[in-house]
Residue, then its C-alpha position, 0 to 999 in steps of 0.5 A: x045306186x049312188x050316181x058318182x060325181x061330175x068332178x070324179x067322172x072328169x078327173x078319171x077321163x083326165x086321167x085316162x087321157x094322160x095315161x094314154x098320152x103317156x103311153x102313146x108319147x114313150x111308144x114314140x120317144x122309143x121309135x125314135x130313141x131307136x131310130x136316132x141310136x142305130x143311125x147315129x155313129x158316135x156310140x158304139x153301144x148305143x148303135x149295137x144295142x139301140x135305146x138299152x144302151x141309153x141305160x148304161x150312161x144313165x147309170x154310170x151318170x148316177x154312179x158317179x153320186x153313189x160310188x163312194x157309198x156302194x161300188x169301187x172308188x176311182x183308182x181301185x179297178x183294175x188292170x185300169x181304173x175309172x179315172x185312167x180311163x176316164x182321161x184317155x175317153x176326155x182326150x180322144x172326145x178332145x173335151x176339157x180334161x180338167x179337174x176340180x177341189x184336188x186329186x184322188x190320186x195317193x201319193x204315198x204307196x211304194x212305186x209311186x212316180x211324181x215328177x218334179x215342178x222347175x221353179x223357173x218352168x218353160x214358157x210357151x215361147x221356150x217350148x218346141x216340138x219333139x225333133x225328128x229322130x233318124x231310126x236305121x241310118x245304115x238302111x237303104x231306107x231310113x225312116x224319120x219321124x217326130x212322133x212321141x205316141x204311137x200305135x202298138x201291135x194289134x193284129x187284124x184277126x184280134x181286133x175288127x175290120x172297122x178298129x183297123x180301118x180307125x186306127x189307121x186312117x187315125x194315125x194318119x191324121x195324127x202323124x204317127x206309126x201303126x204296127x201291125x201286130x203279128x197278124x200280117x198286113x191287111x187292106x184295112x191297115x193301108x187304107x188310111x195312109x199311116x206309116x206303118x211297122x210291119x210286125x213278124x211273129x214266131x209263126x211268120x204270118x203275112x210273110x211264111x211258107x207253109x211248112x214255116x220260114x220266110x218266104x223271101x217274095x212275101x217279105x220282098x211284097x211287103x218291103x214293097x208299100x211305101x207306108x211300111x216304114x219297119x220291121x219289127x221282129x217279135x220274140x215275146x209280149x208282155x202279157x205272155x213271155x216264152x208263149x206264142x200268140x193264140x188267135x181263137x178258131x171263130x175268128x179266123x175267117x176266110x180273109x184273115x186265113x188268106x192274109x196269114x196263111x193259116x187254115x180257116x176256122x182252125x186256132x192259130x197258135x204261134x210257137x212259143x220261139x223263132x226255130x231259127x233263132x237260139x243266141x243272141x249271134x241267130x238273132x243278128x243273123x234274122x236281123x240282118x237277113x230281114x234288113x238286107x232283103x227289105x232295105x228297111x229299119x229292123x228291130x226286135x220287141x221282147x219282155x225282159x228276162x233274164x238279164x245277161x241277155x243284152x250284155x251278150x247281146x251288145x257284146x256280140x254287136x261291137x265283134x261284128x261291127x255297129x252297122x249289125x245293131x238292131x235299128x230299134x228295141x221294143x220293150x214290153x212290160x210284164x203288164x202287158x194285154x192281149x186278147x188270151x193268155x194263160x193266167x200263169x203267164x199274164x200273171x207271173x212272168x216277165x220284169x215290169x217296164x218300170x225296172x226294166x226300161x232302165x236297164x236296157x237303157x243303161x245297158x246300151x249306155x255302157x256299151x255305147x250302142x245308145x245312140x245306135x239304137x233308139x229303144x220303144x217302150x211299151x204297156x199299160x202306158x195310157x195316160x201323160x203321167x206314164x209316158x212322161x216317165x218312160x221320157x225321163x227312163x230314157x226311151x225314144x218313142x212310146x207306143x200302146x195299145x190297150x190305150x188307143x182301144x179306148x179311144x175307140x170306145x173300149x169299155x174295159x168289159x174283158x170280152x176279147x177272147x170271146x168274140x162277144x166285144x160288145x163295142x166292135x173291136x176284138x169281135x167278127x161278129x158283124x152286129x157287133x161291129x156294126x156300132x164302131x163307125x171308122x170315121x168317127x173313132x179316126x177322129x178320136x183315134x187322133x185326138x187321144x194322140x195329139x192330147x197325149x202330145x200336148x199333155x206330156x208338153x205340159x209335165x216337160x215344161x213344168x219341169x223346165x224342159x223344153x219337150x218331152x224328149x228333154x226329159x230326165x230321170x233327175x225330172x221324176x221321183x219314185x217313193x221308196x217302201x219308208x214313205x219318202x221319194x228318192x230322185x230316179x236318177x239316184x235310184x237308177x243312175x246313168x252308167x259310164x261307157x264301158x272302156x274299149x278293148 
């Protein structure tokens, strides 16, 4: 048998040494890759699901060079797309948010919103810093705050302890309010010292009998907390109007069944109404009652429907006097989340915020009751654009939630109803929350507020207005279905105060 070469037998040794390097060297870069993901804290994928996770980002790196040929474009998903998200991930990592050859945006569909660049634009000397605004001034305690962007209602028992934890001691740093949502006040929402605005569903969790109603102690318990700034009275939400609440039975744990008062492990439906309240004079009573026994700021959120509503709603306010006014008006679009809702609902049901801001606007307006009451706009409102043209509608304060989700590191993966959330935040599954460092997203939590601050600054100064809340609707234009824009204040001009009776 022909003896191999010398130069073969040491290439084939050379060989074998590498593979067996190669391997020992990707054992060890695994023990580590593992090691470092499950004790660092800025990802939550990476923490939950150690080295795997490493995959995603490197695929969604390549999918940046291969989208155009095979996946969705930027502005196609939906309910947000890429680029949406993509601003609010820069804001909350507070890293440069430019971009660069020009926009992918499309001006040209119908509904489009542009705003209006000032040919003499306020410089940075002119600028100044949203004013504070005086919500309840008939209240023993009004409450005062400067905030544009705030948290929308997200109720613990929807999203974890470790979101809860983040968004509070985040809306503490960012000066801005967090409500509750309908799920009652936990532990987890004073921990960070934010103010807060303590929501009142249909169900009356936090603050319920057993058998339903008030229960006047509970309500006095909350008033109680200093950082509880307001009561907000929710008749209905976006995603589901003429629907209650759903909080699924899994997770309803022995804490969450505690703070709510409902039993464990049981679905937690709300009724679809107040019982108490079936006219717009109930609705005052309810107000009233709550203000009177808290001394606080009292408001209602709702998804505008049927439209004579706040006619008869201002109507019956000037009978009894202005001191009856909500203090303040959340307004939910029809494109509002949630965590689970019919489809026939989150579909179909409700007027969109961007035709029915306009009319609770105007319709306080001719009433004379704006100033009385301050108005809050809520949903799918994640980026500048959006909250810059709440601005120019009219609105006092802009509130979301589904953007501050993102902050936390949601990555749109539509699990929130199925305690699966792969990053922590709509899950009690302690694995997965194990990924969503509070600390950590706090400081991100902030970062996407304060840049929403400074970027809605930014389109009000180009607009040669001094801050956002100077904004006017002659500031934005909206595309008509013929291709050409009309000035929103032609589309939805200012009403004239109606003349006294």
């Amino acid at each position: 048998m022909e003896q191999i070469p010398d130069f073969v037998v040491t290439f084939l040794e050379l060989l074998s040494f590498l593979f067996i390097t190669a391997v020992g060297a990707g054992f060890l870069w695994l023990i580590y890759a593992y090691i470092t993901d499950v004790t660092q804290t800025e990802s939550t994928l990476r923490r939950n699901y150690p080295v795997i996770a490493r995959f995603r980002y490197f695929f969604e790196h390549l999918g940046e060079f291969f989208r155009q040929y095979f996946f969705a474009l930027d502005r196609e998903e939906m309910p947000f797309n890429r680029a949406e998200r993509s601003w609010v991930y820069r804001a909350a990592k507070n890293v440069d948010s430019t971009v660069a050859f020009g926009s992918t945006r499309d001006l040209r569909p119908a509904g489009t919103v542009f705003f209006v660049n000032c040919p003499f634009p306020t410089q940075a000397e002119d600028a100044i810093e949203p004013g504070n605004v005086i919500i309840g001034p008939y209240c023993q305690q009004p409450y005062e705050t400067d905030s544009i962007f705030n948290i929308s209602g997200m109720s613990y028992g929807a999203i974890s302890i470790p979101a809860v934890r983040a968004l509070s001691k985040g809306a503490k740093k960012a000066g801005i309010w967090l409500n509750t949502g309908e799920g009652g006040l936990s532990p987890y929402h004073l921990e960070g010292g934010a103010d807060i605005v303590f929501q009142i569903g249909t169900a009356k969790f936090g603050v319920r009998k057993p058998e339903g109603g008030f229960d006047e102690d509970k309500l006095l318990e909350i008033a109680a907390h200093d950082q509880v700034k307001m009561f907000e009275l929710k008749l209905s939400q976006g995603a589901k109007p003429g629907k209650g609440g759903i909080l699924p039975g899994e997770k309803v744990t022995e804490e969450i069944s505690k703070i709510r008062g409902i039993p464990i492990g049981q679905s937690a439906i709300s009724p679809n109404r107040h019982p108490e309240v079936k006219s717009e004079s109930e609705l005052l009573d309810m107000l009233a009652y709550i203000r009177d026994t808290t001394g606080k700021p009292v408001g209602f959120k709702m998804v505008v429907g049927t439209y004579g509503f706040f006619d008869n709603l201002c109507e019956e306010i000037k009978k009894r006097g202005i001191e009856s006014a909500p203090d303040f008006i959340t307004i939910d679009s029809a494109d509002g989340g949630t965590g689970a809702a019919p489809m026939s609902l989150i579909d179909n049901m409700g007027v969109p915020l961007r035709e029915s801001l306009p009319h609770v606007v105007d319709t306080l307006i001719r009433h004379g009751l704006r100033d009385r009451i301050k108005v809050c706009a809520s949903g799918k409102m994640i980026n500048p654009s959006d909250v810059a043209w709440a601005y120019c509608a009219g609105a006092d304060f802009v509130n979301s939630a589904r953007g501050f989700m993102f902050a936390l590191g949601c990555i749109q993966a539509l699990q929130c109803n199925k305690n699966t959330c792969p990053t922590g935040i709509t899950t009690h599954n302690k694995k997965l929350q194990f990924g969503l460092d509070p600390e950590t997203k706090s400081v991100r939590v902030a970062s996407y507020a304060e840049n929403m601050r400074k970027e809605v600054g930014i389109i009000a100064h180009s607009c040669g207005a001094a801050d956002a809340r100077a904004l006017k609707r002659y500031h934005a234009r909206i595309v008509l279905d013929t291709g050409r824009s009309v000035a929103m204040d032609v589309l939805y001009p200012y009403p004239t105060v109606l003349a006294a009776e």
